[in-house]
C-alpha positions in Angstrom: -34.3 5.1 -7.4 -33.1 7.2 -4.8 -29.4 8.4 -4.3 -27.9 9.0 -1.2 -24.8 11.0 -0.1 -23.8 10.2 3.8 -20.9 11.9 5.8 -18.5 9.1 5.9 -16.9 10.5 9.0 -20.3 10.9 11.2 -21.9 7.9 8.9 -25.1 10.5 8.9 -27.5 10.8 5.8 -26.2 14.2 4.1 -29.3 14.1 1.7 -30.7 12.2 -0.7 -31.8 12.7 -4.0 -34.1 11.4 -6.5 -33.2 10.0 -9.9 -33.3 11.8 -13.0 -36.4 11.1 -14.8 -36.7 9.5 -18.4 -38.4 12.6 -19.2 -36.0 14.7 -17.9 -33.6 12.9 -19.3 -34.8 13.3 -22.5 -35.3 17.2 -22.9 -31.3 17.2 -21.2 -30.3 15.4 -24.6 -32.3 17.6 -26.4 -31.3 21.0 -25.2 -27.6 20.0 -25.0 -27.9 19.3 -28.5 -29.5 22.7 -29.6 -27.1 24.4 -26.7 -24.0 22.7 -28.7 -25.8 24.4 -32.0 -25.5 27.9 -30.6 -22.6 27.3 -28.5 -20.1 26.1 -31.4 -20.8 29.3 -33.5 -19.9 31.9 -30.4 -16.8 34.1 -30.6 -14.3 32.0 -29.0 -13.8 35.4 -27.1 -17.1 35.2 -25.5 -16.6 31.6 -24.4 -13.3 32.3 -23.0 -15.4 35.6 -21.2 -17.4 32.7 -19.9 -14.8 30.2 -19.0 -13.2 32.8 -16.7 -16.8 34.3 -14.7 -16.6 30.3 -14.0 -13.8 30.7 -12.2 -14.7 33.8 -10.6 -17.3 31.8 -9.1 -15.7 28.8 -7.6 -12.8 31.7 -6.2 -16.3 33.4 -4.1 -17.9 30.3 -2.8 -14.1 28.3 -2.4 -15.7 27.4 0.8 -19.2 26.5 0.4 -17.8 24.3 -2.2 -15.1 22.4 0.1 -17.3 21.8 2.9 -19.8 20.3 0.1 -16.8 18.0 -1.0 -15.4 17.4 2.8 -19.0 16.3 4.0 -19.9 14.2 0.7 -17.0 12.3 0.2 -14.6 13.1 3.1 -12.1 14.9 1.9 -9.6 17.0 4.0 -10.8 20.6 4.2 -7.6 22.1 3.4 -7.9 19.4 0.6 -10.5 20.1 -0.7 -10.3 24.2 -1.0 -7.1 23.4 -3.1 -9.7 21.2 -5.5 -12.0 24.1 -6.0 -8.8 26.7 -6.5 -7.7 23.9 -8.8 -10.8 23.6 -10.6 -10.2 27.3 -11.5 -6.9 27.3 -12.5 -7.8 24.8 -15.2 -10.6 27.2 -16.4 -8.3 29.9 -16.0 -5.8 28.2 -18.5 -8.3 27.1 -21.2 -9.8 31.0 -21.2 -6.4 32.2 -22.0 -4.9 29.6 -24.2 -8.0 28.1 -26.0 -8.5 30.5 -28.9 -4.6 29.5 -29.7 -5.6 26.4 -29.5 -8.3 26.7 -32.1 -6.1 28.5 -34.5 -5.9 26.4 -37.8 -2.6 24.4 -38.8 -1.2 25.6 -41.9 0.8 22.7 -43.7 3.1 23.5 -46.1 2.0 21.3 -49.7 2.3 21.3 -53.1 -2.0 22.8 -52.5 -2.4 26.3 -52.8 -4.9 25.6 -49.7 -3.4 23.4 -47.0 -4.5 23.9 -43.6 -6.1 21.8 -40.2 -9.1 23.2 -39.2 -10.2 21.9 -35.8 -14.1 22.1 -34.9 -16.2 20.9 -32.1 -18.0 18.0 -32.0 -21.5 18.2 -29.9 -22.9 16.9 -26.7 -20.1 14.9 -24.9 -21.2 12.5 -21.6 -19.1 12.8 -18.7 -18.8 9.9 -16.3 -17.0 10.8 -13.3 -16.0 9.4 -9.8 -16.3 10.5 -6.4 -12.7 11.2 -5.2 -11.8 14.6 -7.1 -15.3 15.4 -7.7 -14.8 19.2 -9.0 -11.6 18.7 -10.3 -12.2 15.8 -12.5 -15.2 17.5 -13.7 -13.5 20.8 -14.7 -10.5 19.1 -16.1 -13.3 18.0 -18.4 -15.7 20.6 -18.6 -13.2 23.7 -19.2 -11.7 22.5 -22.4 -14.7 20.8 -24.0 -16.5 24.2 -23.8 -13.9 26.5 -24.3 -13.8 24.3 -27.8 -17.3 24.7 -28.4 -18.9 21.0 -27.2 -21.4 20.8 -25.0 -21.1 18.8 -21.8 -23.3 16.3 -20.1 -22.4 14.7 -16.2 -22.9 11.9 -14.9 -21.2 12.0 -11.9 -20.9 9.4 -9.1 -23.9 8.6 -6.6 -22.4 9.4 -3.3 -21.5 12.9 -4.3 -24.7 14.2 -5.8 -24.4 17.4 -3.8 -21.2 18.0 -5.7 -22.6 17.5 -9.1 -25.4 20.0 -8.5 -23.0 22.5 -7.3 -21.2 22.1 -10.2 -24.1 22.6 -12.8 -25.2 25.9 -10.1 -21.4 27.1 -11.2 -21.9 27.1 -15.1 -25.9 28.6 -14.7 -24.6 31.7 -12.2 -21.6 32.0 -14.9 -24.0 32.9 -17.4 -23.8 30.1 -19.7 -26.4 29.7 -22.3 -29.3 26.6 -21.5 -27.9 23.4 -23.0 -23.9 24.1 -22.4 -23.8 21.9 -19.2 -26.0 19.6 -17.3 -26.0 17.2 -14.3 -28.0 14.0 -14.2 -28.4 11.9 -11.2 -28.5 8.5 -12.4 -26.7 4.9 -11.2 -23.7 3.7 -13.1 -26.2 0.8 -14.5 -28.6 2.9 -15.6 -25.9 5.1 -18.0 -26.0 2.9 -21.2 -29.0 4.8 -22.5 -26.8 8.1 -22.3 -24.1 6.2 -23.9 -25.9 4.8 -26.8 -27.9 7.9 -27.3 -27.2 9.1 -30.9 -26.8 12.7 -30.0 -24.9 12.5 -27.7 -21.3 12.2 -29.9 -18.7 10.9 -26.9 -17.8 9.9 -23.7 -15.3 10.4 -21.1 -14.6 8.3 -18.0 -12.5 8.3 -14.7 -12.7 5.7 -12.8 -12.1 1.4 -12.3 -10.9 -0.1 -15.0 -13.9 -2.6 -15.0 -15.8 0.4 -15.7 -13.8 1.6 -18.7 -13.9 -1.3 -20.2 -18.0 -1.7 -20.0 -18.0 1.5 -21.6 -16.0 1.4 -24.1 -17.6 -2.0 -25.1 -21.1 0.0 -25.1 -19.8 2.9 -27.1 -17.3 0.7 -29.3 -20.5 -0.4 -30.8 -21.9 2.8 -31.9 -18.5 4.1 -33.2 -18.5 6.9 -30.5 -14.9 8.3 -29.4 -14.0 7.5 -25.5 -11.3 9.0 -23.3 -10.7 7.0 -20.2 -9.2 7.4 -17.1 -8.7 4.4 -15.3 -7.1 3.0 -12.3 -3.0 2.5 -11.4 -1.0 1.4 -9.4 2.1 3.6 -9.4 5.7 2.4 -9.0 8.2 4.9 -7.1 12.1 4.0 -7.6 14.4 5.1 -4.6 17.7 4.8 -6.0 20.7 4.1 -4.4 21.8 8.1 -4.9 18.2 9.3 -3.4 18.0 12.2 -1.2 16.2 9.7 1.5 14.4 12.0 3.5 13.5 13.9 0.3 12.0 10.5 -1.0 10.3 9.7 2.0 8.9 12.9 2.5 7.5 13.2 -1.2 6.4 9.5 -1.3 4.4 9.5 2.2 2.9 12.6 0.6 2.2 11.2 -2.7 0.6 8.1 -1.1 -1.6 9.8 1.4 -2.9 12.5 -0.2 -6.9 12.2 -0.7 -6.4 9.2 2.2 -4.6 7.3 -0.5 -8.4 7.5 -2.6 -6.1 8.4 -6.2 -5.4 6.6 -9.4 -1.8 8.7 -9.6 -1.0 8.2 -6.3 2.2 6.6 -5.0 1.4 3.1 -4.2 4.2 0.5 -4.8 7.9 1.9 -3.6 10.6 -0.1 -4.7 13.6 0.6 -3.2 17.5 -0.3 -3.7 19.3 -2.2 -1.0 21.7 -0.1 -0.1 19.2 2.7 0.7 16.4 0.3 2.2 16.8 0.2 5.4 17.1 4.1 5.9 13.8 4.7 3.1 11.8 2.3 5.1 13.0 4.1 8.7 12.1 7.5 7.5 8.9 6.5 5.3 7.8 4.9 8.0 8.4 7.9 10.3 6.4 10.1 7.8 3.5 7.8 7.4 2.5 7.4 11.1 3.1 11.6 11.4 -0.7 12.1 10.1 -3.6 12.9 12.8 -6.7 11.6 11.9 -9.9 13.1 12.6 -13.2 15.3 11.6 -11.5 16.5 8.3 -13.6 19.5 8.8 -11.4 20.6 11.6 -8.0 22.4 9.7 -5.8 20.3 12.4 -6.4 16.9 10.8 -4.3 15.0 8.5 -5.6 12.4 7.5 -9.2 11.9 6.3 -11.3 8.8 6.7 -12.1 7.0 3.2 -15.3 7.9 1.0 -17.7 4.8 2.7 -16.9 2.0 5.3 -17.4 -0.7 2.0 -14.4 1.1 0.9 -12.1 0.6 3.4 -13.4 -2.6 4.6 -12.3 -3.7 0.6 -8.8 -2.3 1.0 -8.7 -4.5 4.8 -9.4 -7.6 2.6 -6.7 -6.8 0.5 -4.2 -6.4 3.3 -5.6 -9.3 5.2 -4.6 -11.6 2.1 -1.5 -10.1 1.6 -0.6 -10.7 5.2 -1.9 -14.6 4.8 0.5 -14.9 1.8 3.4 -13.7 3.5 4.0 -10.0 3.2 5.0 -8.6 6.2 2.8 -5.5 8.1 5.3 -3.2 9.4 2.7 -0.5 10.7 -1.3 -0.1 10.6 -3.0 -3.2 8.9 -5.9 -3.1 11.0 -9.7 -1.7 11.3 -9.1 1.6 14.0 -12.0 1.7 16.7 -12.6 5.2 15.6 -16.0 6.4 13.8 -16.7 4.9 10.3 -14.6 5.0 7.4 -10.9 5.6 8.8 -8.1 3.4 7.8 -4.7 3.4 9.4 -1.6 3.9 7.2 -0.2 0.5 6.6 3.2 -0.8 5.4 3.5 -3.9 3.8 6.7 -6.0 2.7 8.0 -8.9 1.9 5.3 -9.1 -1.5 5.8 -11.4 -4.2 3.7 -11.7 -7.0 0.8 -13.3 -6.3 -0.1 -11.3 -3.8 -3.1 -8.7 -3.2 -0.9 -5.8 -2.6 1.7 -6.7 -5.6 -0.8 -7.1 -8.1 -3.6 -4.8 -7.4 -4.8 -1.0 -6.6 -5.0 -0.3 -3.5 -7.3 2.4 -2.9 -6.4 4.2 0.4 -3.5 4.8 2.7 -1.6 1.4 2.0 2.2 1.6 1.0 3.8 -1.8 -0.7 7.6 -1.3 -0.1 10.0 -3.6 -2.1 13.6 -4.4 -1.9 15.5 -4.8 -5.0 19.3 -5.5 -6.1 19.7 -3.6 -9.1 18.5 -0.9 -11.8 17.1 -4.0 -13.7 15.2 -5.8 -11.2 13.8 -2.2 -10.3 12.4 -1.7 -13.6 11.5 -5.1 -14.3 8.9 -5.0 -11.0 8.2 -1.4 -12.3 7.0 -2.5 -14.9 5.2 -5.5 -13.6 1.7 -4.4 -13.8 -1.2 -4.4 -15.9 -1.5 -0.4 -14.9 0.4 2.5 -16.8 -0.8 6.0 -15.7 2.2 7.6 -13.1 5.4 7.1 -11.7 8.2 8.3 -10.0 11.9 8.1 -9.8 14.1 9.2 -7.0 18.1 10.0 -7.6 20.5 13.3 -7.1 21.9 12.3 -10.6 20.1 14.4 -13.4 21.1 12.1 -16.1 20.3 8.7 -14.8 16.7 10.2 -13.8 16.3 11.5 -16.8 17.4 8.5 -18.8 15.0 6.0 -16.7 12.1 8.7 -16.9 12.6 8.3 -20.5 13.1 5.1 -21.2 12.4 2.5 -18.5 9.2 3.2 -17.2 6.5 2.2 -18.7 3.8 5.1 -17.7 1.7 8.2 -19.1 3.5 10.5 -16.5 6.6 10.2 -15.1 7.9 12.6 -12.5 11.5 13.0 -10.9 12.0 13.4 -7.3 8.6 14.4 -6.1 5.0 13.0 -6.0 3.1 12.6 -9.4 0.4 15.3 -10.1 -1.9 16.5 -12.9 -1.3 20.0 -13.9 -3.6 22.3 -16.9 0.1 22.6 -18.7 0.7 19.0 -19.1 -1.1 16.1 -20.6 -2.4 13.6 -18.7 -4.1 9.5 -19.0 -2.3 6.2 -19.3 -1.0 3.4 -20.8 -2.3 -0.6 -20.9 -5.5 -1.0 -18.3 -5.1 2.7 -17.1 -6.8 3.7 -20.3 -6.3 5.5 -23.4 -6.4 9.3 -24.4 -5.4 11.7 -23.2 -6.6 14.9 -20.9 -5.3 18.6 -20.2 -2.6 21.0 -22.2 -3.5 21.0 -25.7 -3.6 17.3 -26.4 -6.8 17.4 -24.1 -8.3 20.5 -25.6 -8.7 18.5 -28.9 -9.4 14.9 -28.2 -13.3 15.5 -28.6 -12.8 18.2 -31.9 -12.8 17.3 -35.7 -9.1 18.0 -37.2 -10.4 18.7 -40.5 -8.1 18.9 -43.4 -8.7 21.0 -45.8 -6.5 21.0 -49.1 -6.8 22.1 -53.1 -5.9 25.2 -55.8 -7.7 28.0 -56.2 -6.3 28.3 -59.7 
């Protein structure tokens, strides 16, 4: 099979490449797992040496690297050099931190020995999508090495440019044959990969539909999975907002990547004594954006990744619209080239409804009005999703407190957008997955915390 990448804002065939053989396949698996044999017993020293020439190299080619993303996928420019400088940070953080990390765990026990001992596991597969495609992979990649594991990508059809890139970044770092690897396979032709003995886990970002295939496929060889799955993220504008803070942050939040996130902002629900003004000034922010070649540094806002893309998120907004909602700006198919979509408003949802229920993937905003705290975080709540959201209020304590306790999320952030950051763990809850990514909690999820306990005497 062939893969293709195409310029979703000329519609032009980028380039295409063919799939990886069985053969070549097959000595991947095998040198990853004799990579992994090596690469486990090097000075932690030496792989954090590694982990920051990696980053060195993104930093130099910062813009070969974003015009490969901005071409493949469609990504702003200005975007996209903040993904590569990303991508580096994360490597940067693991180099420095991940020999702490590694440190055994003394526990105090009646045992003259006591201790947790944490040790890497072996080849791990890497699934990924096409929307972050360097950070997503690095997020990965950084920590897995840095903890001795050896890494395997699968990464998304349309951005096979990217994924070679990537594997160029790890070879001109200097790491040892085996340590990382791209294949260039469909998503239906993975479950060899996964079943594959050797190869000891699996991590995925991407639909939930997804996850849940492979985790099903890996459930049955016993293989440890971290997924990463869709959301649809709830953003409270309480009745003590700073509105023009809110709208700012939440127009941001939901266009960023042309609205192409799991974490981004996508269902606003809003008090009514702050509605009117939050829907006057959100909307104000959200028609702001010129859209355009995302090449060109004046552009802001991208089109999405294919036409098939946003012609799915126009079905969505066409049903919501036949069930009542109400389109207060965009909800149409621009006669621009390819892929753009318009940022759209849509109110007066119910549940039921496309744009209540589901993800939308791209620059459509579901705005609802509620009477109280409890009918906030009821609708909040309402969702098979769990993986952001956001609270807006001037009152430390009462953001705090809902933060805390009313929203059910992996990440919660007050009074700004929600991100991923190297410091913090990240994943979700219910259908946004499980596991976790990032910070320490990330750096271990594919290691062995091996106790190990006795006397001496």
């Amino acid at each position: 099979m062939i893969l293709k990448s195409v310029n979703p804002y000329t519609g032009d065939t980028i380039e295409t490449y063919p799939q990886t053989t069985s053969e070549a396949l097959e000595n991947i698996v095998h040198k990853a797992v004799e990579g992994y044999e090596l690469w486990k017993k090097t000075e932690a020293s030496e792989r954090a040496r590694k982990l920051t020439s990696v980053a060195t190299v993104l930093r130099e080619n910062k813009t070969e690297f974003a015009r490969i993303i901005s071409t493949e996928m469609g990504k702003l420019i200005t975007e996209a050099e903040a993904e590569v400088e990303k991508s580096a940070l994360v490597c940067d953080y693991y180099a420095t931190h991940g020999e702490t990390f590694l440190q055994n765990k003394i526990i105090n026990t009646e045992y003259d020995i006591s201790r947790v001992e944490y040790h890497a596991l072996g080849p791990v597969l890497a699934i990924m999508p096409w929307n972050f495609p360097f950070w997503q992979v690095f997020r990965f990649a950084a920590p897995n090495l840095m903890a001795g594991n050896t890494a395997i990508l699968k990464h998304a059809g349309n951005v096979s440019g990217c994924s070679l890139a990537i594997a160029s970044v790890f070879e001109k770092a200097g790491f040892p044959e085996g340590c990382f690897a791209s294949v260039l396979l469909p998503g239906k032709e993975t479950q060899p990969l996964i079943e594959d003995k050797r190869v000891v886990a699996i991590t995925l970002t991407g639909s939930t539909q997804a996850g849940k295939k492979v985790a099903e496929m890996a459930g049955r060889h016993l293989k440890k999975t971290v997924l990463e799955l869709g959301g649809s993220d709830p953003y409270l504008i309480l009745d003590d907002a700073d509105i023009n803070l809110a709208a700012e942050k939440c127009a941001a939040g939901r266009l960023l990547n042309a609205g192409q996130s799991c974490i981004g902002a996508k269902r606003f629900i809003v008090m009514q004594e702050v509605y009117d003004d939050f829907l006057s000034a959100f909307k104000k922010q959200m028609e702001a954006v010129k859209p355009g070649n995302p090449l060109n540094r004046n552009t802001t806002l991208a089109p999405l990744a294919t036409t098939l893309f946003r012609d799915d998120l126009h079905h969505q907004v066409e049903n919501s619209l036949k069930s009542g909602a109400t389109c207060v700006t965009g909800g149409y198919i621009p006669d621009m080239q390819d892929a753009f979509y318009p940022p759209t408003i849509l109110t007066g949802l119910k549940p039921g409804m496309a744009a209540y229920e589901e993800e939308l993937f791209g620059p459509v905003a579901s705005v609802l009005k509620v009477n109280s705290e409890e009918e906030a975080f009821h609708i909040a709540n309402d969702t098979v999703f769990g993986l952001g959201a956001a609270v807006f209020s001037q009152n430390r304590e009462r953001a705090e407190h809902i933060a805390s306790e009313k929203l059910n999320a992996g990440t919660v952030f007050i009074n700004d957008f929600v991100k991923s950051d190297p410091r913090l763990p990240f994943g979700g809850i219910k259908e946004s997955g499980y596991g976790r990514e990032l910070a320490i909690e990330g750096f271990r999820e594919f290691m062995n915390a091996k106790t190990v306990a006795g006397n001496v005497t």
